[in-house]
N, C-alpha and C positions, 0 to 999 in steps of 0.2 A: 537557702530559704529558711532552712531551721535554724540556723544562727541566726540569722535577721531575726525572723518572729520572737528569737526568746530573748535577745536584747530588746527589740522593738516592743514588743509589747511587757516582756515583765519588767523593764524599768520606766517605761512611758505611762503603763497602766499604775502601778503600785506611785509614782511621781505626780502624775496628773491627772490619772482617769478615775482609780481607786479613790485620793482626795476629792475628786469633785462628787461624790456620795454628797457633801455635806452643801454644795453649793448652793440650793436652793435654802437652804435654811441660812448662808450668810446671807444671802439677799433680801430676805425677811426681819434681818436686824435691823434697828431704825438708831441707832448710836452710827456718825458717822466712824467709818475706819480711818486708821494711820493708813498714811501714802508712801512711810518708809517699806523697804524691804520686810526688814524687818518686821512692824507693826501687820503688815499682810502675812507673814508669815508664821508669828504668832496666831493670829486669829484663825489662820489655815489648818493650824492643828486643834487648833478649839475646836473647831466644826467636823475635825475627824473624830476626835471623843464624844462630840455630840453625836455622830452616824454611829461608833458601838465601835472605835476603833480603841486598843490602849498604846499611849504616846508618853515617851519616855525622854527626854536632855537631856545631853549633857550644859556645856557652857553654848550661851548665845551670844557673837558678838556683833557689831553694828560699826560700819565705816560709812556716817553720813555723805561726807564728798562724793565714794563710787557710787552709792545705795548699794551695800555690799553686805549682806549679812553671812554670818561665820558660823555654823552649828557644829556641836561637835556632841559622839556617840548618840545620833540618834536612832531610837528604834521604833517602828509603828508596827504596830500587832492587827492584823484584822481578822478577828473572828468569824465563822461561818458562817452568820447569818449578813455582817456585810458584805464580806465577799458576793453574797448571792442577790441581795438588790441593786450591785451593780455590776455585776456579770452575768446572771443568771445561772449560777454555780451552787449547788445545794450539798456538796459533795461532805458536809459533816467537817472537814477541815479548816485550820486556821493557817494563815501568810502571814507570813514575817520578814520587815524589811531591816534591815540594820545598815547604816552610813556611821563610820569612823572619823570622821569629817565632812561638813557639807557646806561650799559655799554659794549664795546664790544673790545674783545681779537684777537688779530692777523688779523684783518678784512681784505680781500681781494677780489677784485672783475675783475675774468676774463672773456676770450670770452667766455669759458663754464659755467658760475654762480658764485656762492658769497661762498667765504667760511670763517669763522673765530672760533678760537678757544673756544670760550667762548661767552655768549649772557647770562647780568644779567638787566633784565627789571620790572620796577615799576611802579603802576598806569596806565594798559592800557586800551583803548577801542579802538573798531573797529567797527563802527556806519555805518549808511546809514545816511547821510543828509539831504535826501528827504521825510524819512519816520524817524523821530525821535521815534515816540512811538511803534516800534518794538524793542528799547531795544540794537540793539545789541550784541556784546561781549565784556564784561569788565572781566580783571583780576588780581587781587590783585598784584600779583608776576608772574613771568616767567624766566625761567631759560634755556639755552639751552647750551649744550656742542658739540664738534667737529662733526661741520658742514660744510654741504655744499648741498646750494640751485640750482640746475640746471636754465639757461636761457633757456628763456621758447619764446627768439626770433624765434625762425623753427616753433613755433605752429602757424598753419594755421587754425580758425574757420572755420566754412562750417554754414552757418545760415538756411541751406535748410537742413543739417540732425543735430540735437539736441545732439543726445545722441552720433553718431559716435565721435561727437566733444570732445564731456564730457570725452569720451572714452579714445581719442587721448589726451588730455588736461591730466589725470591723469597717461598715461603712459608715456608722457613726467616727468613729477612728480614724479615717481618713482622713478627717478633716486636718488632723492634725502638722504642724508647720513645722523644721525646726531646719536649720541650718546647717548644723552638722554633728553629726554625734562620733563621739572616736571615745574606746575603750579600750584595757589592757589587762593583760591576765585576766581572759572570761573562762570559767568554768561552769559546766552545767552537769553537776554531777562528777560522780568518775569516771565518766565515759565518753566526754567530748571538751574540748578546750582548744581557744582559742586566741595566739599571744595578741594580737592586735586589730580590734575590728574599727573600721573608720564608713559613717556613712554620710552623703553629702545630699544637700536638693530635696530635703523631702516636703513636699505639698499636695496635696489634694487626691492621696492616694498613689506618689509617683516615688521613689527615691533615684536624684539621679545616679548616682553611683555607690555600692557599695562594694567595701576591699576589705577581704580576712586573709590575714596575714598567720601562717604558724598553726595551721588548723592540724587536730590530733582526733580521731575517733577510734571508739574501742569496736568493733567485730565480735560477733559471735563467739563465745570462747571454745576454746580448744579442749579437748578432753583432761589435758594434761599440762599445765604452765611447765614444764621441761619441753615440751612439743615447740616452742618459742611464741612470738605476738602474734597479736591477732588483731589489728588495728589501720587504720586508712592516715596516712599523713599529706599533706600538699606546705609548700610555699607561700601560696597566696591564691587563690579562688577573687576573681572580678566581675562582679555584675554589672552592667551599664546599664542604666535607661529599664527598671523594672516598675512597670503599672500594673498594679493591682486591681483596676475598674473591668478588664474586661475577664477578669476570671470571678469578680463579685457578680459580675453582669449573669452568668452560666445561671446563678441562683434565684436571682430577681424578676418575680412575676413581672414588673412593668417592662422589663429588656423585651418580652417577648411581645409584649404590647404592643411598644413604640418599633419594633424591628419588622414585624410580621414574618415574611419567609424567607427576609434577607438575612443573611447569614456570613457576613464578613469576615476576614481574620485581619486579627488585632494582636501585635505583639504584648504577651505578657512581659519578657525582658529581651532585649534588644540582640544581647550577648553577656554569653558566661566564660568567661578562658579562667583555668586552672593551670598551673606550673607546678613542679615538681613535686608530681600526685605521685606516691606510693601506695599499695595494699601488702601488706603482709598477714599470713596466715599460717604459721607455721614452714614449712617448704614451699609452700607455695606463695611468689611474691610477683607483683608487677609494676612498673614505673613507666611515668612517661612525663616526658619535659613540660609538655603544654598538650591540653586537651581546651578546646574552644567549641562552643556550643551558638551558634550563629538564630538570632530571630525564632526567639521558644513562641510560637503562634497559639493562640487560642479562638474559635469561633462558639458562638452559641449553641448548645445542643438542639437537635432538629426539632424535636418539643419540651418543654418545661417539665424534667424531671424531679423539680428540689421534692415531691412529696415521697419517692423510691428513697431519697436519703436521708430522710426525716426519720421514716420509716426503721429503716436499717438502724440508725444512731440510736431507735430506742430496743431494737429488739435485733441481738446478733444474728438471730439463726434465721430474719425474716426473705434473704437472699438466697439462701441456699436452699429451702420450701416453695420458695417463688419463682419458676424457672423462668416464665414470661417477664417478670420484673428485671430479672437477670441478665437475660438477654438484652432488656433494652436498655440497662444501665451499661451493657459491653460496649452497645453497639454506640450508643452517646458518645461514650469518654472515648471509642476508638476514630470517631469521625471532629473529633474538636481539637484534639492537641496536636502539633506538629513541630519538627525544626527545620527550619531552612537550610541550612546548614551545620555540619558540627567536623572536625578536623581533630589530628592527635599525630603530636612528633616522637618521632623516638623512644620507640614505647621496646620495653623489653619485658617480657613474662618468664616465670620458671614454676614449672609443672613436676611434681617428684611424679615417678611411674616406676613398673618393677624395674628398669634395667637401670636405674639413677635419678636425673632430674632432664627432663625435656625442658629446651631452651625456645624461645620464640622473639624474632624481634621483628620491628615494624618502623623503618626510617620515617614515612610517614603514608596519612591515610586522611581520607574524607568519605562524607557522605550528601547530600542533599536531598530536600524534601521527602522529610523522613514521619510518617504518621504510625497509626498501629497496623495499618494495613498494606502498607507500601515504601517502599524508597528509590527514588528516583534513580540514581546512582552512587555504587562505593565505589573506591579506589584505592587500592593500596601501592604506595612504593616502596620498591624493595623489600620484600617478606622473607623470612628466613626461620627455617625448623632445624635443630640439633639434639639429635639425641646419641645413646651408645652403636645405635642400630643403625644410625646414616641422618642424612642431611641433604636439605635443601634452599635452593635461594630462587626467589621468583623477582624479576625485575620491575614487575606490574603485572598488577591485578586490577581491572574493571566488567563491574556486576551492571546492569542497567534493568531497567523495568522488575524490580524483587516485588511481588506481591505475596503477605502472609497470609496464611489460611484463618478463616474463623470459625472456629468451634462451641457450636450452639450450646448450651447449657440445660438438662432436663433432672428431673427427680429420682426418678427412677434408673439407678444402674443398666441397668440390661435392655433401657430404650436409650443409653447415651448414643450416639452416633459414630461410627471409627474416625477417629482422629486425623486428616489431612496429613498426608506423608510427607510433604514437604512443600518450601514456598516453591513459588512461581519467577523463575527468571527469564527474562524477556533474549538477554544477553551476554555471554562472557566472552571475555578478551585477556586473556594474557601473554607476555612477552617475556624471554630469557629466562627460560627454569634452566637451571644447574641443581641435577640429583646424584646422590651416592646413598644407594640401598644396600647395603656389606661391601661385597665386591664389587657389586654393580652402577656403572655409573652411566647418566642419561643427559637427556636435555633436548631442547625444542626452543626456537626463537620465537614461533607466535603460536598461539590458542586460537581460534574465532568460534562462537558457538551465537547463534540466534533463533531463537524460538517465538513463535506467535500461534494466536487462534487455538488456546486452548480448551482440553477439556474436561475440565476438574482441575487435577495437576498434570496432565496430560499435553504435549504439543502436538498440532496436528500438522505444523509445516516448522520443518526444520534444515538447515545449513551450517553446516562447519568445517573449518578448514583448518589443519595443521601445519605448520611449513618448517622442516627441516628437523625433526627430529632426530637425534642422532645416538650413535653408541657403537662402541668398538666391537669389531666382528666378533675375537674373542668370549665376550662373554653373549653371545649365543648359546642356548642351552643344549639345543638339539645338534648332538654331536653331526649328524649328515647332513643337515644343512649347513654346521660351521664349516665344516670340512669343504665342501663344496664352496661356499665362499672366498675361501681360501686361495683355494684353487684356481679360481677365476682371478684373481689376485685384488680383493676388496681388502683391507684393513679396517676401514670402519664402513657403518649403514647409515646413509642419509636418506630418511623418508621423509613425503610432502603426501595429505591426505586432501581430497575436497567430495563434498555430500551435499547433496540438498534435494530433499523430497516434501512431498506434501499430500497430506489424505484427501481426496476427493471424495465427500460425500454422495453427490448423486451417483456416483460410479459404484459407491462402495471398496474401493483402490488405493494404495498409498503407491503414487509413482516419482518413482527416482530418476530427478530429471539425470542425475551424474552422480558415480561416485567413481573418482579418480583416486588410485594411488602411486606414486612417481617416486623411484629409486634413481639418488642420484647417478651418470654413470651407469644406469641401468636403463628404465624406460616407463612408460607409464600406461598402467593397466584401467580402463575404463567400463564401466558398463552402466545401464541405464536399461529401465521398463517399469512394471506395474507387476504391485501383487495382490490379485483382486479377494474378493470376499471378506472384508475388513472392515464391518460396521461400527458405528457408533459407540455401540456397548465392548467393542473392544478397548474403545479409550478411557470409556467411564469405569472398566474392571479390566486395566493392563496384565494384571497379575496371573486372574484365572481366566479371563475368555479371548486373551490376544494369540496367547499361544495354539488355542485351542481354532481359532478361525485361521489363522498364519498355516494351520499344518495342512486344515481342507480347503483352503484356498488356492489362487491359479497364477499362471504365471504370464505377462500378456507384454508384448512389443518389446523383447530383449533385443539388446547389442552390445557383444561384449568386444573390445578391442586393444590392443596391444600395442604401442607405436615404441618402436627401440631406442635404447640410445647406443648402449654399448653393450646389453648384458647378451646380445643375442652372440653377437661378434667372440663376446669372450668364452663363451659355450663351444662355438666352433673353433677356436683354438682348443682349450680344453681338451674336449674330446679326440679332437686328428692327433693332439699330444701320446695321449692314451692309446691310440691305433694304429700308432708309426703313422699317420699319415699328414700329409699337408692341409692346410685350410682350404686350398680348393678342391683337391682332392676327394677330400669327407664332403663338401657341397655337391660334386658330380655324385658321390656313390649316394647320398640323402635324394638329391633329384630324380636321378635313376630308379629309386625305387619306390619311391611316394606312392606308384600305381597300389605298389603290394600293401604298403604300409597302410593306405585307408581302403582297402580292399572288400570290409568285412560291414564298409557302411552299406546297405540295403536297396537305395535309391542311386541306378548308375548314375542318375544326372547330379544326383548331390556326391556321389562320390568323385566327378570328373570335378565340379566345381571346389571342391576339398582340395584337392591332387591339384589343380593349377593353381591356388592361389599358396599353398604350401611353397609349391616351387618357386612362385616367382618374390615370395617374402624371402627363403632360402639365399637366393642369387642377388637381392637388393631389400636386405632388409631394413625398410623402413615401419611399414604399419600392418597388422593384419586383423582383419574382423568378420566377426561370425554377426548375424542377424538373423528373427525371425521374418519368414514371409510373408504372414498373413497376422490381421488382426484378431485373429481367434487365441482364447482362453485356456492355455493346459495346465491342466489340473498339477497342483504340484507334488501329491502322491506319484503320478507319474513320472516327473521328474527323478524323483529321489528313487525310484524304483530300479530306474538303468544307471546309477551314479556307475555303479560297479561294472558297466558296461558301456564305456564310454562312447565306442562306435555309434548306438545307438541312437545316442542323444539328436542327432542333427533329424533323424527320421521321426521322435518324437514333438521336436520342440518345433519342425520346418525349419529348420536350418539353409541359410545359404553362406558363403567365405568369398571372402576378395581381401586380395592384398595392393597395397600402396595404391587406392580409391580405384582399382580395374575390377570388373568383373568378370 
């Protein structure tokens, strides 16, 4: 858009809207004019020196057959005071246009603007005179077809509101027509250039296509030009289908007239796709093939704010004094813009960091309905992280329901509000990570994570599921559990995880309906209850009062269970290995003794139910599970109090045991 406006308006303005200064005074000549090109275009510059412009020739030539006139070195000067009765520009400076050649087809200039058929321009620039070393706009070539520039004599500036001006100034503008504009070698300044811009359809505020070709921008600079560029490059940048009406709308008292509380979105441009976008910054660079921006949406803000930006336009510091104005100017522009979609292929990043250069790549990626406050869903495929330290490759990544926090705006420091710790995701989903952290290497075929009913940034009902995580027993850190693995004859660890709980308000409780963990070749460990005493204020202050309720809180409808697969079976090899004995064997002398072994629990009838369901999980083991009796509340001080004395547990907690569903 800022190549647009500075072609679109500093050759349109300075060509047809700056000339038509004087329109209202050819129409008060009473000598009829010449109907050549020429003869209008002569007189076109008379009435710029008439408005306080100075207009310089070179040679004029005239091809009566085309209507075709031939100008060459022209240059038109506008001093600061016309500049300002037809912009509303006071700014003490003077514009200056210079053409090396100009030729122009059917030229005409009424009381409504300038129209001609054809515009073939050479060698231009459009300078500030006052400040030479901003560069300007110069442009190799310029081309323009069936035109026609609106006078822009009715515009009335208003120097007390800024923006209404700007407003009114570019819906005057609008009206403007032209066919197609294409240009080469554009520069604006030294800091942006453009080898080729083409724009097609434009009428009534609409352009239907515009295409920049060889786009160069300069970056922030670097401390140091040996540090390398610092500059954004692409291919070509595509806009289709951009209307300007409904973001002029945002500003116009009448939109909210004629709207009332309706509130529609209205595409400002249809789609943007860019190709062969680069950023370089020194070491740090990123590329990507095509990035496309799908349906850039605009609705009207919820009330008529242009006078907060009136405001601001004439006094910098009146936003940040004004926190209420602030606020509502956030909360406007965060509720009016959106994208529908936006996409990016093959994008590669490089990050220097101490150990080298971090590498990132991104096969490809999207997003949908995307505001300040929300996005529907991203996705990326195939992600990948390299650095000296390890690497990784995710086969997909999908985020769903992201809402970002908003952060209220005040005067005063030490009443600002802390800051939202992070957005809101409703859901993640990812498939095939492959990691290597030094020696260590990992990986998992699925993610699932879902959260709802939050509060704050807090979920209050949550489920997720992991399936197959994996990783070589080897690097196990804990020497006696590798060891033990080993043993049992595991090579590698295949975990599957599943969770899902949810806080119950009236209860005060967060109860887990399941959390299973399942070792392949092993078996899968289960439990489920409630951990009461867990209010509200725990979610609104997870930090300091979760912990603090979690520890006096109680423990209520446990059931923890065990169902085998293999790990039980290979324990009991193991061990008989270790004992000289056989696998029956060790199961006769384990049965035989089970009396002694739970001997020391308290309750004979919990200890008999202990001792038979041991035995008969022992002799066929398929499942065993411990459960509470009763619906009563133990405290979980209590809990943790007998950890160290684990006999006890069943006589604290009401414990009962059955194995393979007997009791």
């Amino acid at each position: 858009m800022h190549a647009f406006r500075a072609v679109f308006l500093g050759s349109a303005v300075i060509i047809g809207a700056v000339p038509s200064l004087a329109v209202t005074a050819l129409a008060q000549q009473q000598q009829v004019q010449p109907a050549s090109s020429e003869g209008q275009f002569r007189i076109w510059l008379k009435t710029l020196e008439a408005a306080g412009a100075k207009v310089t020739t070179g040679s004029i030539q005239y091809d009566a057959t085309s209507d075709l006139a031939k100008i060459g070195d022209l240059v038109i000067a506008l001093p600061a005071g016309a500049t300002a009765r037809g912009q509303g520009s006071s700014s003490g400076v003077s514009t200056e246009l210079k053409i090396g050649s100009l030729s122009l087809k059917a030229f005409t200039v009424g009381g409504d603007g300038v129209r001609f058929a054809a515009a073939d321009a050479n060698d231009i620039r459009i300078s500030n005179t006052n400040s030479p070393e901003n560069g300007g706009l110069t442009l190799s070539h310029l081309e323009l077809s069936d035109v026609f520039l609106p006078a822009l004599t009715a515009f009335k500036p208003d120097v007390t509101r800024p923006l209404s001006s700007q407003i009114s100034f570019l819906r005057l503008l609008s009206k403007a027509t032209i066919n197609t504009i294409t240009a080469d070698d554009a520069h604006f300044g030294a800091d942006f250039a453009i080898d080729h811009v083409t724009l097609t359809g434009i009428s009534g505020g609409k352009i239907s296509k515009a295409e920049l070709n060889g786009t160069r921008a300069a970056l922030l600079p670097l401390a140091s030009p040996a540090e390398g560029k610092s500059e954004f490059t692409s291919t070509a940048i595509v806009l289709d289908n951009t209307n300007l009406d409904p973001y002029l709308r945002l500003f116009e008292a009448s939109a909210y007239l004629e709207a009332g509380s309706a509130r529609a979105w209205n595409n400002l441009i249809d789609q943007v796709s860019v190709t062969g976008a680069r950023v370089e910054r020194g070491a740090l660079s990123a590329s990507f093939d095509k990035v496309t921006l799908e349906a850039f949406k605009v609705r009207q803000f919820e009330h008529n704010i242009t006078d907060i930006f009136d405001r601001a336009a004439l006094d910098p510091n009146y936003i940040s004094q004004n926190p209420e104005a602030a606020n509502r100017l956030s909360a406007a522009i965060r509720g009016s813009f959106a994208f529908e979609n936006a996409g990016v292929s093959n994008a590669d990043v490089a990050i220097p960091n101490q150990s080298g250069v971090a590498k990132i790549g991104l096969k490809a990626g999207s997003l949908s309905n995307l505001t300040a406050s929300h996005v529907d869903h991203v996705n990326f495929d195939t992600l990948s992280y390299a650095e000296a330290g390890g690497t990784f490759e995710l086969r997909r990544l999908d985020l769903n329901g992201i809402n970002l926090p908003v952060q209220p705006t005040t005067v005063d420091p030490a009443t600002q509000p802390v800051a939202a710790a992070l957005p809101t995701v409703g859901g993640v989903t990812a498939a095939g990570l492959d990691a290597r952290i030094g020696a260590t290497q990992f990986g998992f075929e699925k993610f699932d994570l879902a959260m709802s009913y939050f509060i704050g940034a807090t979920p209050t009902n949550v489920k997720a599921a992991v399936d197959h995580l994996k990783f070589a027993v080897d690097q196990v850190t804990i020497p006696g559990l590798r060891d033990t693995l080993v043993n049992f004859g595991y090579k590698d660890v295949d975990l599957s995880l599943r969770l899902s709980g949810a806080w119950r308000d009236s209860a005060s409780a967060v109860a887990f309906d399941n959390i299973a963990l399942t070792g392949a070749a092993m078996g899968t460990l289960s439990l489920s209850g409630s951990l009461t005493g867990i209010t509200r204020e725990s979610f609104q202050n997870p930090r300091t009062v979760l912990p603090a309720e979690a520890s006096a809180g109680g423990v209520q409808n446990l059931r923890i269970s065990f169902q085998n697969d293999s790990l039980f079976e290979r324990f009991i090899s193991e061990v008989a290995k270790q004992n000289g004995k056989t696998e029956d064997e060790l199961k006769r002398i384990l049965s035989t003794n089970m009396s002694a072994i739970m001997a020391q629990i308290e309750s004979p009838a919990t200890r008999n139910k202990f001792t038979l369901a041991a035995v008969s999980f022992i002799n066929n083991p398929k499942i065993f599970e411990v459960m509470t009796t009763t619906s009563a509340v133990t405290p979980l001080r209590d809990v943790v109090a007998v950890l160290g004395q684990p006999y006890k547990l069943p006589g604290v907690l009401k414990l009962d045991a059955s194995a393979n569903g007997r009791r």
